[in-house]
Structures are given as structure tokens and as C-alpha cells.
mmCIF file of the N, C-alpha and C atoms, coordinates in Angstrom:
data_MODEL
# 
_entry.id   MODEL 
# 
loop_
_atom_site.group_PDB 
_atom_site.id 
_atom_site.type_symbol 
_atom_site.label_atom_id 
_atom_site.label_alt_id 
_atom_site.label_comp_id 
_atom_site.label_asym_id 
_atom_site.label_entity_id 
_atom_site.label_seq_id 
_atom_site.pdbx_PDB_ins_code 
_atom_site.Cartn_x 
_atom_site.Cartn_y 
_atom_site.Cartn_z 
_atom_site.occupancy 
_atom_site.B_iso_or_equiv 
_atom_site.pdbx_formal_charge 
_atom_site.auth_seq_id 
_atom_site.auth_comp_id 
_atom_site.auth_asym_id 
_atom_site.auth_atom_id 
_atom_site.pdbx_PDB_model_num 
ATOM 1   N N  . UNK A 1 1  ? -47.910 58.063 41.526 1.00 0.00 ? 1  UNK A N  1 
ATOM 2   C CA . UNK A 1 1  ? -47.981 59.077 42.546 1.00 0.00 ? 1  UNK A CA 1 
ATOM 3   C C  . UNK A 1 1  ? -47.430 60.429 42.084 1.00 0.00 ? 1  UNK A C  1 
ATOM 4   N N  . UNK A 1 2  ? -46.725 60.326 40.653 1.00 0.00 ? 2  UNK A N  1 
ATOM 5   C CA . UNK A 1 2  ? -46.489 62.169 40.728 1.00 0.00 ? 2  UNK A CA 1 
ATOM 6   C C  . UNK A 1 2  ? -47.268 63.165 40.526 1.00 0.00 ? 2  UNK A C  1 
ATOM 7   N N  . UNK A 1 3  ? -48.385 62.899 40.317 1.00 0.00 ? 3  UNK A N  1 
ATOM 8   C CA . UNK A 1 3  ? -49.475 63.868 40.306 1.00 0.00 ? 3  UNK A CA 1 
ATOM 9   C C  . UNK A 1 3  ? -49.448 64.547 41.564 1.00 0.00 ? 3  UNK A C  1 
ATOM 10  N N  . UNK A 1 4  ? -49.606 63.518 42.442 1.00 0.00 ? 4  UNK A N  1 
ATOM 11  C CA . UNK A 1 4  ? -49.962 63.679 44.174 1.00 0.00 ? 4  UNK A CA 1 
ATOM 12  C C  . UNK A 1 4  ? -48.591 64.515 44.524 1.00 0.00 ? 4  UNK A C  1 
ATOM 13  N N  . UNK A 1 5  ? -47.582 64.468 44.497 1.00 0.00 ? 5  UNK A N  1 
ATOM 14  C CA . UNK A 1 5  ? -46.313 65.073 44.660 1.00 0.00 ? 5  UNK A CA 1 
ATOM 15  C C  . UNK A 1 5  ? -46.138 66.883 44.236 1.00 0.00 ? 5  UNK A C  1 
ATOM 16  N N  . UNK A 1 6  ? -46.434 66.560 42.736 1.00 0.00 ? 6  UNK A N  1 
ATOM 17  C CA . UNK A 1 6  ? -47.030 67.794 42.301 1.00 0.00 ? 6  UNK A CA 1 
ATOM 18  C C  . UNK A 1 6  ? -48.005 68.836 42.952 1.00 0.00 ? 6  UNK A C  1 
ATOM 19  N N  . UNK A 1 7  ? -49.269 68.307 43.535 1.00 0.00 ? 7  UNK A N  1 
ATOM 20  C CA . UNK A 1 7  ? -49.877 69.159 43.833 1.00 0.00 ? 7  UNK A CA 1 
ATOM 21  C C  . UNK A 1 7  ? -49.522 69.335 45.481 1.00 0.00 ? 7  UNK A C  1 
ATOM 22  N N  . UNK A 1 8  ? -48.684 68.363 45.947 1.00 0.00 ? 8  UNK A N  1 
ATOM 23  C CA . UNK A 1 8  ? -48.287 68.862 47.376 1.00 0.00 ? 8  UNK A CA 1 
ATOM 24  C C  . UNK A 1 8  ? -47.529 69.843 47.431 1.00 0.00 ? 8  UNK A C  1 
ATOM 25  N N  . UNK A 1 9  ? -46.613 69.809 46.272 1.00 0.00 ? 9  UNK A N  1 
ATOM 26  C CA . UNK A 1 9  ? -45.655 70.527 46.345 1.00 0.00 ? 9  UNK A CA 1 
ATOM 27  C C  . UNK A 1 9  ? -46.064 72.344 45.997 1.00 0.00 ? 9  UNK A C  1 
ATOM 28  N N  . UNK A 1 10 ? -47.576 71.902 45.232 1.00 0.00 ? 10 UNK A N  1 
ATOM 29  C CA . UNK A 1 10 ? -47.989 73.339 44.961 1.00 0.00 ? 10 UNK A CA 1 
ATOM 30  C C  . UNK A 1 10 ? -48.325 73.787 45.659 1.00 0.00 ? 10 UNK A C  1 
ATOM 31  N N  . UNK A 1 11 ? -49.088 72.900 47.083 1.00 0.00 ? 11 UNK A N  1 
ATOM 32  C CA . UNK A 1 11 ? -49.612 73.908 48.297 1.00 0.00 ? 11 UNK A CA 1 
ATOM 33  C C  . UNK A 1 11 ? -48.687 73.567 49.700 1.00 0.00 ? 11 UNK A C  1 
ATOM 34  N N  . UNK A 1 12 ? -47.692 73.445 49.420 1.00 0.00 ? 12 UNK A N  1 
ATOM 35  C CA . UNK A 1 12 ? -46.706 73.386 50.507 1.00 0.00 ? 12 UNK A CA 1 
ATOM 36  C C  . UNK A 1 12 ? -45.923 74.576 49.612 1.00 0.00 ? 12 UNK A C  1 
ATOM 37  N N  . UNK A 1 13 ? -46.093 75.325 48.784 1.00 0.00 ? 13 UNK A N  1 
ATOM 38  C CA . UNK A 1 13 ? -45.332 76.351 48.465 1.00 0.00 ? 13 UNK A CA 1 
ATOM 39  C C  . UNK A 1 13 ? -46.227 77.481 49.450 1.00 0.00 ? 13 UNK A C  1 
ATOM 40  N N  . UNK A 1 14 ? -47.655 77.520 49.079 1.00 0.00 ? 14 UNK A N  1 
ATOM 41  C CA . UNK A 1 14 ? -48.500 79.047 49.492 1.00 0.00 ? 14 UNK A CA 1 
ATOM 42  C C  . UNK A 1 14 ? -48.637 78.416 51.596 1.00 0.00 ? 14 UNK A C  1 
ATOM 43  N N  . UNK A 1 15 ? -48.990 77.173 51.861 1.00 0.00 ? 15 UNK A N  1 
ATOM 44  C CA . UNK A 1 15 ? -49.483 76.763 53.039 1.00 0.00 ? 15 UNK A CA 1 
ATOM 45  C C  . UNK A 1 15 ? -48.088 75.968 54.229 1.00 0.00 ? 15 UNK A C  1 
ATOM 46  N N  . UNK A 1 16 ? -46.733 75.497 53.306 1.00 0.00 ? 16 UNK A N  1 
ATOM 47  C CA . UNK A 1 16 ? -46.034 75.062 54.388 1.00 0.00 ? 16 UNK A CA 1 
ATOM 48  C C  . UNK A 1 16 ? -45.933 73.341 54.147 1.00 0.00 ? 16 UNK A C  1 
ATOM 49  N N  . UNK A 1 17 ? -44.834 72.788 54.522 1.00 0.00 ? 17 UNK A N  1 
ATOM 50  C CA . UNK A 1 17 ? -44.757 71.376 54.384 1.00 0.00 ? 17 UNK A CA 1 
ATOM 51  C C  . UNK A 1 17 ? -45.518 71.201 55.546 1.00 0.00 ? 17 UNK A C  1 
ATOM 52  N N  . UNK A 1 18 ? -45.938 69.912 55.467 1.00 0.00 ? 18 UNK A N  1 
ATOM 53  C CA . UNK A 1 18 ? -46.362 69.187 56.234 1.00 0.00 ? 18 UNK A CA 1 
ATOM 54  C C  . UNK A 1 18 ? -45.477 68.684 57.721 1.00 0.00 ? 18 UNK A C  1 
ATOM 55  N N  . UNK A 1 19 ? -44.024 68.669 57.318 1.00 0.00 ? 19 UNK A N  1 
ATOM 56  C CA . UNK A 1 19 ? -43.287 68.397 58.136 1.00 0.00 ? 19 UNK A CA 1 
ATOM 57  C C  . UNK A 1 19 ? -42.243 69.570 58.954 1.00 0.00 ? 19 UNK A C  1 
ATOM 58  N N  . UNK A 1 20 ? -42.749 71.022 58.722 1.00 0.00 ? 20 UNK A N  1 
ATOM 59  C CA . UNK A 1 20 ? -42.371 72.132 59.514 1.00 0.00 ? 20 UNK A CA 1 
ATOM 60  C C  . UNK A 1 20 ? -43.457 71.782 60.614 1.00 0.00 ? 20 UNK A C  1 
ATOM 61  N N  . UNK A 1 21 ? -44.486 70.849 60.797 1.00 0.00 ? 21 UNK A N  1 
ATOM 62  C CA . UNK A 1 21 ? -45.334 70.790 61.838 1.00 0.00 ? 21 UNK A CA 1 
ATOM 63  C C  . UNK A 1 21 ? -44.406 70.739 63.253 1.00 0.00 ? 21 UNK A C  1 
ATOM 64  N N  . UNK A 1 22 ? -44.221 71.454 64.364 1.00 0.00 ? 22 UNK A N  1 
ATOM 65  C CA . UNK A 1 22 ? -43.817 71.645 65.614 1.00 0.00 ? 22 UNK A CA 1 
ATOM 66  C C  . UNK A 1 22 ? -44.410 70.673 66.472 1.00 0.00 ? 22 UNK A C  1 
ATOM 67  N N  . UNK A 1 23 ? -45.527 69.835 66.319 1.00 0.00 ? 23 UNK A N  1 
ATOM 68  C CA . UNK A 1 23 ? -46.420 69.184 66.972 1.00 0.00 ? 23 UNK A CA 1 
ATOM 69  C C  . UNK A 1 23 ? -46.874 69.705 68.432 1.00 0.00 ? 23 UNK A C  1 
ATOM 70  N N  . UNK A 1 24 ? -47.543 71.065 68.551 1.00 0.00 ? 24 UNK A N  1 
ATOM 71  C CA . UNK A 1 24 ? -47.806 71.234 69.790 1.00 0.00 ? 24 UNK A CA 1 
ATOM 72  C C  . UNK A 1 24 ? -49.409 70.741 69.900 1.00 0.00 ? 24 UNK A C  1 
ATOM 73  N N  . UNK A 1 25 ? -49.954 69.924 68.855 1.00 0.00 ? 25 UNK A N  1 
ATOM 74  C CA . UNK A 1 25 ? -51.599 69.735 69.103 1.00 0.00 ? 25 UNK A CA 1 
ATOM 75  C C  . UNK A 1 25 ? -52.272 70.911 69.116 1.00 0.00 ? 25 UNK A C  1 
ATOM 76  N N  . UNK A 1 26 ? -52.140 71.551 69.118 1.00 0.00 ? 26 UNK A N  1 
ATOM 77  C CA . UNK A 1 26 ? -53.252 72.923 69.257 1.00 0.00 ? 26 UNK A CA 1 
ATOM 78  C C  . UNK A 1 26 ? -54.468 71.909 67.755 1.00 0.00 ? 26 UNK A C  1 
ATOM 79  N N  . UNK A 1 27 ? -53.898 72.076 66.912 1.00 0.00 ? 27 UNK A N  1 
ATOM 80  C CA . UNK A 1 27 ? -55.083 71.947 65.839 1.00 0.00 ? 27 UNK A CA 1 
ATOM 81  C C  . UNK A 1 27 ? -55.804 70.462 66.070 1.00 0.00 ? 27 UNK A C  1 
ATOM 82  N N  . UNK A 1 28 ? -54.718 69.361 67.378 1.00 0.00 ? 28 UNK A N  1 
ATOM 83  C CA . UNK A 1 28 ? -55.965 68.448 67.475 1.00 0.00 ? 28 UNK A CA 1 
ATOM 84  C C  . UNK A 1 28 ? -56.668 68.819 68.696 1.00 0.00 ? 28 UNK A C  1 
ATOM 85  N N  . UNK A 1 29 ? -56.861 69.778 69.084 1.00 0.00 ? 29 UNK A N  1 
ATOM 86  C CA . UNK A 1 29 ? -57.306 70.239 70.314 1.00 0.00 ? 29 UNK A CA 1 
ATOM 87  C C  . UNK A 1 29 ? -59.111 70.593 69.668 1.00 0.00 ? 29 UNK A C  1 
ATOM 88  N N  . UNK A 1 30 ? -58.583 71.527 68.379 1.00 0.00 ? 30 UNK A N  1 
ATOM 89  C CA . UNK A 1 30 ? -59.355 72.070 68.297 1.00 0.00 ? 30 UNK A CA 1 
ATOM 90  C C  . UNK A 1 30 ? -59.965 71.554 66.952 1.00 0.00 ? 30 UNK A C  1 
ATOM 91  N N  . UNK A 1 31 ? -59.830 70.562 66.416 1.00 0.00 ? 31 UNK A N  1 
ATOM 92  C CA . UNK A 1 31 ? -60.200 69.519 65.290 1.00 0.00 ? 31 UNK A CA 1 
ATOM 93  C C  . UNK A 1 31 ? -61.814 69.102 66.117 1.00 0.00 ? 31 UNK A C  1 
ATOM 94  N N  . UNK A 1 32 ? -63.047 68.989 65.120 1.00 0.00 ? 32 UNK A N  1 
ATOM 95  C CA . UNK A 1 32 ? -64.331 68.561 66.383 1.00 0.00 ? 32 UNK A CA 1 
ATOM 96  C C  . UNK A 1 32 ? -64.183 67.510 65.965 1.00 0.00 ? 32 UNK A C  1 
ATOM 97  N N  . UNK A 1 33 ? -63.446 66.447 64.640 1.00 0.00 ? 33 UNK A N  1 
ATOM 98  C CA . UNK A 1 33 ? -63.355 65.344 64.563 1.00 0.00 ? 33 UNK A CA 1 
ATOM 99  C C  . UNK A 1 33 ? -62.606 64.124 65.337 1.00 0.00 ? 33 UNK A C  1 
ATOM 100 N N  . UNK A 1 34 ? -61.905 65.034 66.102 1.00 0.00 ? 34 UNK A N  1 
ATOM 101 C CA . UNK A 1 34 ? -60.610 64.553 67.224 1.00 0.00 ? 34 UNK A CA 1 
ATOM 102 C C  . UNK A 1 34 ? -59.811 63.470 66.280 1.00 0.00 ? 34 UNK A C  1 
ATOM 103 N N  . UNK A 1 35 ? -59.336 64.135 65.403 1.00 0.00 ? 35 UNK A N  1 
ATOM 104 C CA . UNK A 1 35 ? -58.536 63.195 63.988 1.00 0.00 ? 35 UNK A CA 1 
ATOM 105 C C  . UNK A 1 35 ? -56.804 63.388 64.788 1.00 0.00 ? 35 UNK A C  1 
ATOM 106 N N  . UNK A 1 36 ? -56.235 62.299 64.530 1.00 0.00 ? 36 UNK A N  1 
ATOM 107 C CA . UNK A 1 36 ? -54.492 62.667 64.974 1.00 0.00 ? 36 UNK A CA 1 
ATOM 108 C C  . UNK A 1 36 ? -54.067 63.206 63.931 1.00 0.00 ? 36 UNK A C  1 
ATOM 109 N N  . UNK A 1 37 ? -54.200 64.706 63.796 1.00 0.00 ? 37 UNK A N  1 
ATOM 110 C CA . UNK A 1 37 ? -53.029 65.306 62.904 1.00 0.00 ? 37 UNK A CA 1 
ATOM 111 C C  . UNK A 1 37 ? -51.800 65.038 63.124 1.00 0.00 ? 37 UNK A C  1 
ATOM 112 N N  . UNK A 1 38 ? -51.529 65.286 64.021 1.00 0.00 ? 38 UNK A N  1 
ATOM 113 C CA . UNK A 1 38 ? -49.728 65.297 64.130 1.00 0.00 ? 38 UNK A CA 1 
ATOM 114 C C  . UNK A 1 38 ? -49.527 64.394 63.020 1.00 0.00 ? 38 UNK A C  1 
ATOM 115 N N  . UNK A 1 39 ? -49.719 63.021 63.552 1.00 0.00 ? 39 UNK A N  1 
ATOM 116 C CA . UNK A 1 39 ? -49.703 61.407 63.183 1.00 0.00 ? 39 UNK A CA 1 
ATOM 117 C C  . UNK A 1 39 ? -49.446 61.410 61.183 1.00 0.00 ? 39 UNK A C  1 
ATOM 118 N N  . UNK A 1 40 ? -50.950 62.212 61.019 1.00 0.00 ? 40 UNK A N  1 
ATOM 119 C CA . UNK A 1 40 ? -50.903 62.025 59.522 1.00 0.00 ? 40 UNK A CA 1 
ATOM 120 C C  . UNK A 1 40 ? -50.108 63.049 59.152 1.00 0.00 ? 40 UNK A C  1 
ATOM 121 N N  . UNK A 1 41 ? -49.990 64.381 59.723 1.00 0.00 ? 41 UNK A N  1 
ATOM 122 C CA . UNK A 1 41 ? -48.803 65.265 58.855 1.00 0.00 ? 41 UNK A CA 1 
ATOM 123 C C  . UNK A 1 41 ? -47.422 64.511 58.987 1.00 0.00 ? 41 UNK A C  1 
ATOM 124 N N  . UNK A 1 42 ? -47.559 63.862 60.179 1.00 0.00 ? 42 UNK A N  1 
ATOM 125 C CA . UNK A 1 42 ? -46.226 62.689 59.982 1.00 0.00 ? 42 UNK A CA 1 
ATOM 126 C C  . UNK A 1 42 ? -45.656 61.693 58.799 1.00 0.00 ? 42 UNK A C  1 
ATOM 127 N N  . UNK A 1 43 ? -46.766 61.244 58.801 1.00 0.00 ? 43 UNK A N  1 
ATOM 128 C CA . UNK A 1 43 ? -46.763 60.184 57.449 1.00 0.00 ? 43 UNK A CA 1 
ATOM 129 C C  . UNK A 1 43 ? -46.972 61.104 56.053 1.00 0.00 ? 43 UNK A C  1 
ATOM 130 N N  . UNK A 1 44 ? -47.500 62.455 56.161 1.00 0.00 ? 44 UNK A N  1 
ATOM 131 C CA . UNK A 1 44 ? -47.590 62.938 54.550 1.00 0.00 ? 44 UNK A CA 1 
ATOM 132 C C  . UNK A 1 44 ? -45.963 63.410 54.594 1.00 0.00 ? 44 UNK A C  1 
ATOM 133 N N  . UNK A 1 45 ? -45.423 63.617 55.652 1.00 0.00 ? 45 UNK A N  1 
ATOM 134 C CA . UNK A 1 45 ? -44.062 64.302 55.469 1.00 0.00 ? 45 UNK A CA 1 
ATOM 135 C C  . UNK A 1 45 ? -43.199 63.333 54.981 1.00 0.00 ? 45 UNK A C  1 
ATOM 136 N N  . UNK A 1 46 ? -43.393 61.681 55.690 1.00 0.00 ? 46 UNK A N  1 
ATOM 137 C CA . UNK A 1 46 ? -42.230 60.697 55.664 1.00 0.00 ? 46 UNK A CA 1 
ATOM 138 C C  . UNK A 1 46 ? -42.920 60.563 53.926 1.00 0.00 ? 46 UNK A C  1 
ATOM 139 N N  . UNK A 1 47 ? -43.848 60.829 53.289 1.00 0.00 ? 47 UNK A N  1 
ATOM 140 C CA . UNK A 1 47 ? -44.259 60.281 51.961 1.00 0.00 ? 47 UNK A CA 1 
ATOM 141 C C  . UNK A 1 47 ? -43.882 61.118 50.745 1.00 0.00 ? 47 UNK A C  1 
ATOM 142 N N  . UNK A 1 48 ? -44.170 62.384 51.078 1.00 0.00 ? 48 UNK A N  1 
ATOM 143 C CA . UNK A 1 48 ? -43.527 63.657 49.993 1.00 0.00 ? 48 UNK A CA 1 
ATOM 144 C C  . UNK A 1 48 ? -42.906 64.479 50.109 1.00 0.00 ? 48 UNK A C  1 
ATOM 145 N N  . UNK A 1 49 ? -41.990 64.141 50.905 1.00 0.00 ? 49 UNK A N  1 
ATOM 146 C CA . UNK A 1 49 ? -40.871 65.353 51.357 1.00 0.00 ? 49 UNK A CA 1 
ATOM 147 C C  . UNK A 1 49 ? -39.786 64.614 50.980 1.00 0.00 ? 49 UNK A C  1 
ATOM 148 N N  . UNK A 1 50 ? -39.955 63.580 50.655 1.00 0.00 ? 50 UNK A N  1 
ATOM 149 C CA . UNK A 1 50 ? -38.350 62.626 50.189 1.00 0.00 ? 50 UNK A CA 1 
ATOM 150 C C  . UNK A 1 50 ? -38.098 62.909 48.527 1.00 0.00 ? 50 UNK A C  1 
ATOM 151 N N  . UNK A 1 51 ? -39.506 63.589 47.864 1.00 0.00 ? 51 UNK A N  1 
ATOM 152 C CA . UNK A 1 51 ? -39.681 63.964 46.423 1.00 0.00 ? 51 UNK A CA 1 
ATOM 153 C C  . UNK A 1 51 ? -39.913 65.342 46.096 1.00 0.00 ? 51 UNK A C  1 
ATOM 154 N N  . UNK A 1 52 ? -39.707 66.447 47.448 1.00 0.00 ? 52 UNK A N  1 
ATOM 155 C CA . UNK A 1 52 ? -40.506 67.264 47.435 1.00 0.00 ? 52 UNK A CA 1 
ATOM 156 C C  . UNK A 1 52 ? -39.320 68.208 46.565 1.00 0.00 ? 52 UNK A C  1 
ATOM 157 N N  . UNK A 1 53 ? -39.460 69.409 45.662 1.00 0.00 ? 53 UNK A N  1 
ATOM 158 C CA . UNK A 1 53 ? -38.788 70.501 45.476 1.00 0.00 ? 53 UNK A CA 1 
ATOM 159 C C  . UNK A 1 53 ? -38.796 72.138 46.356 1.00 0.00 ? 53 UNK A C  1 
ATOM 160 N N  . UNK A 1 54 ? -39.402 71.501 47.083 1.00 0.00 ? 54 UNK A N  1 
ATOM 161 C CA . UNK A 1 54 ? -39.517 72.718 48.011 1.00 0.00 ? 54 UNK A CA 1 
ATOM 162 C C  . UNK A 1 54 ? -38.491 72.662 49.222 1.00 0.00 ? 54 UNK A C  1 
ATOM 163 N N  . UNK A 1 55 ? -37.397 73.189 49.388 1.00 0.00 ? 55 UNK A N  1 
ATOM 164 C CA . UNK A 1 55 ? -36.673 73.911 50.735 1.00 0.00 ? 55 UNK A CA 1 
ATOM 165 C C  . UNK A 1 55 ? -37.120 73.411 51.659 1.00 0.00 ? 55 UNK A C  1 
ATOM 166 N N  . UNK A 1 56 ? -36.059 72.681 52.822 1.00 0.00 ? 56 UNK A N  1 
ATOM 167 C CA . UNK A 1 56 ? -37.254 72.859 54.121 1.00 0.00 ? 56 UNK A CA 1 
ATOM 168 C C  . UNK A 1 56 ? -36.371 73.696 54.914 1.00 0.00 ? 56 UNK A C  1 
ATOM 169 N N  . UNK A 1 57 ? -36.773 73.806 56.180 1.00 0.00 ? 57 UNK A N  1 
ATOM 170 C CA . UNK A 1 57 ? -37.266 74.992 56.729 1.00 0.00 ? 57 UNK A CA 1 
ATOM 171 C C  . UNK A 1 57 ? -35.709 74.515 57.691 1.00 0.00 ? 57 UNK A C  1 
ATOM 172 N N  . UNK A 1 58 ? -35.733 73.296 58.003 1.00 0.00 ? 58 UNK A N  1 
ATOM 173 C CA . UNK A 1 58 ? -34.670 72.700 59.314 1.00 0.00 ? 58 UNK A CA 1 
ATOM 174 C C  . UNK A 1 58 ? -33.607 73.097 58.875 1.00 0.00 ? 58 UNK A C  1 
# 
């Protein structure tokens, strides 16, 4: 998995962790796939934020 870590960590530098998510749904509101974001930015946070080198925000 450090590949995967790596490149999270490269676009959680320009785009934001996954786990600064606030969960107000707006983006599953407006998702036309009606996918549970919250849910999965949940699980990408509990998965690469325990390896991440990026700052968080809390």
C-alpha cells in the first residue's frame, strides 16, 4: 500500500484530507450516482491518515 499513501498524500496536499470532511452531504445531495461519500471519505480517512505526512487541520 505505499504507493497508495503516497499519492494520497500528494493530492491531499493541493485538494484536502479526506477527513477535514464536515459531513454536511451537500456533495451527496448533489452526486447523480447517490454514492455515500461521507461513508467512504470516512474509511479513506480511518485508512491514510494514520500514515499520512500531511498536518491535519483539527
Amino acid at each position: 500500500m505505499p504507493s497508495q499513501i503516497v499519492y494520497y498524500n500528494n493530492l491531499a496536499i493541493s485538494h484536502g484530507k479526506a477527513g477535514d470532511c464536515i459531513s454536511c452531504g451537500k456533495c451527496e445531495q448533489a452526486c447523480p450516482q447517490h454514492l455515500p461519500i461521507r461513508e467512504y471519505l470516512k474509511n479513506v480517512a480511518e485508512k491514510f491518515e494514520k500514515h499520512s505526512i500531511i498536518p491535519t487541520g483539527k
